[in-house]
Backbone as CSV, one residue per row, in Angstrom:
resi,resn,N_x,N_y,N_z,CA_x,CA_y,CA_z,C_x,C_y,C_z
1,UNK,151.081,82.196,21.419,150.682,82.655,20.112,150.664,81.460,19.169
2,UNK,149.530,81.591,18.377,149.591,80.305,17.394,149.488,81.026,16.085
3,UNK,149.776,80.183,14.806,149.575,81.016,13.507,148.709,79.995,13.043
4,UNK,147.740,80.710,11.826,147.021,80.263,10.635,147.619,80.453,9.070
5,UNK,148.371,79.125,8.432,148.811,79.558,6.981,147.527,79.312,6.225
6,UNK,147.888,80.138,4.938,146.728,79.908,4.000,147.781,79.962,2.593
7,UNK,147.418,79.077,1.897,147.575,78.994,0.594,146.493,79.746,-0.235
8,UNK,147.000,80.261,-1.266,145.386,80.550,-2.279,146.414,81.308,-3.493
9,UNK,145.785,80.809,-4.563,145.977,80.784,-6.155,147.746,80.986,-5.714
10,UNK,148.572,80.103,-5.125,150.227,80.735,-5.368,150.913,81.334,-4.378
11,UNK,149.518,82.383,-3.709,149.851,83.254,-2.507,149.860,82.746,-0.915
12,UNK,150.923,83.436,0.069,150.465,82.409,1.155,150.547,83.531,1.975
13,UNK,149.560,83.528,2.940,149.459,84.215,4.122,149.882,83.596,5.413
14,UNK,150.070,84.706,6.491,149.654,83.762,8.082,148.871,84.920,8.565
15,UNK,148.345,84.206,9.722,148.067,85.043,11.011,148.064,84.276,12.250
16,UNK,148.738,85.674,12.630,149.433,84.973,14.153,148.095,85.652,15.150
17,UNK,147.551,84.679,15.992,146.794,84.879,17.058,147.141,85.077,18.229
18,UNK,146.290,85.020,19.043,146.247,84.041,20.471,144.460,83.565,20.709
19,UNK,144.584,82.742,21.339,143.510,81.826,21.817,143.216,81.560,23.415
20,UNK,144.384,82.137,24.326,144.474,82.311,25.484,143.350,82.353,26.422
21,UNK,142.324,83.488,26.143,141.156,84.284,27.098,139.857,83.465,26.541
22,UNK,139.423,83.671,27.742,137.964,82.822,27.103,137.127,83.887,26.536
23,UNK,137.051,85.187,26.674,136.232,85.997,26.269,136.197,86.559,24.395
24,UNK,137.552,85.835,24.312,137.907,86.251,22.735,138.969,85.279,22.048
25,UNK,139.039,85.899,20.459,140.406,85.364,20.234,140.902,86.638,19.577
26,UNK,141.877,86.449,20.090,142.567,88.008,19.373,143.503,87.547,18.245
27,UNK,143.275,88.559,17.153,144.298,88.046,16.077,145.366,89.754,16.268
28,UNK,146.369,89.397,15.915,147.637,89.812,16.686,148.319,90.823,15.268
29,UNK,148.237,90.089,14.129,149.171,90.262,13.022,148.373,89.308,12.003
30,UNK,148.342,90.291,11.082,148.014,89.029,9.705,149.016,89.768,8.509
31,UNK,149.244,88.853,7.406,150.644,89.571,6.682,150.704,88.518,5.290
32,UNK,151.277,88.920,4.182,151.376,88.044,3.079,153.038,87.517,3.239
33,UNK,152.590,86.257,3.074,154.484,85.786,3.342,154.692,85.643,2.083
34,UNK,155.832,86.824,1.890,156.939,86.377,0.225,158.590,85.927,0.186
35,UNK,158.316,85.116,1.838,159.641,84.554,1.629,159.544,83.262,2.432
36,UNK,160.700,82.553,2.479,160.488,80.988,2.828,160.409,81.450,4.660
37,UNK,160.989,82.178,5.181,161.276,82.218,6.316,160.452,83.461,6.497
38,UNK,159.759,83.452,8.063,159.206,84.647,8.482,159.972,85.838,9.252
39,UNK,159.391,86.660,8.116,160.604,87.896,8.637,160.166,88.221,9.879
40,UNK,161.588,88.747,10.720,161.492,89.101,12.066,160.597,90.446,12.841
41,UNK,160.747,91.072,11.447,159.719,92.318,12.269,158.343,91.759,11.994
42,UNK,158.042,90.427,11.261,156.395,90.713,11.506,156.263,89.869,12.979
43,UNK,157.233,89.276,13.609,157.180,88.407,14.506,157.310,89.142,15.850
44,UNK,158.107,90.084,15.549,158.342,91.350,16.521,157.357,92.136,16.567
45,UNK,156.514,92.218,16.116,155.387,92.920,15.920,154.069,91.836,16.596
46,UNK,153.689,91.134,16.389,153.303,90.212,16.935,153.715,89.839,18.185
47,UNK,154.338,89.764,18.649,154.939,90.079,20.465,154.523,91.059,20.554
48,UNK,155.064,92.367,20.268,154.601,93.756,20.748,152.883,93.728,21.026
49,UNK,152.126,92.969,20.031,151.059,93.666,20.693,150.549,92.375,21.280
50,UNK,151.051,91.610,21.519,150.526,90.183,22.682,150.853,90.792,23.930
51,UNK,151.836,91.637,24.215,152.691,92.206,25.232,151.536,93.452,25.811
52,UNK,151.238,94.401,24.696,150.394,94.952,25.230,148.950,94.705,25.672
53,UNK,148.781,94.024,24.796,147.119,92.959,25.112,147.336,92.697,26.508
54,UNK,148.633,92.046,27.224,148.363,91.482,28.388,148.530,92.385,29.532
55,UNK,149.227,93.954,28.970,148.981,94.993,29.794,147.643,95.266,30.192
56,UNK,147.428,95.404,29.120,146.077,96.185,29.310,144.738,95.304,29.615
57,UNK,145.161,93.778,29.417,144.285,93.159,30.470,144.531,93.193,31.679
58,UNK,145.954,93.460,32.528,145.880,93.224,33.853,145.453,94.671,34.188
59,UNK,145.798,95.887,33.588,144.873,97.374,33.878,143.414,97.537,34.130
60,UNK,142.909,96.247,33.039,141.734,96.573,33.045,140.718,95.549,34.496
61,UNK,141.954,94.774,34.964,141.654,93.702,35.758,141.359,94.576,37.374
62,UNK,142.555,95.173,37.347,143.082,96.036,38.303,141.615,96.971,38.371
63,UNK,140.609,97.585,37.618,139.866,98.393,38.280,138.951,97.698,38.789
């Protein structure tokens, strides 16, 4: 997983990706950061669905 910060007028965002598959890039989580440190559930959340992404690529591999 990689992230994108953005600054703009004060405000800062991320988004956490992946870049992994050649067929796409999946963005995972995007979120406004209002603190110095990234809170854990958006990071936990961001696993969760990298986790399922890679389910459901090997399901979809499998047919």
């Amino acid at each position: 997983m990689r992230e994108i910060r953005i600054a703009e007028d004060g405000d800062r965002f991320r988004i956490i990706y992946v870049a992994k598959f050649e067929e796409a890039v999946y963005v995972l989580h995007a979120f406004e950061k209002k603190t110095r440190k990234t809170p854990k559930r958006n990071l936990d959340l961001a696993t969760a669905r990298f986790k399922a992404l890679q389910q459901r690529r090997r399901k979809d591999k499998a047919k």
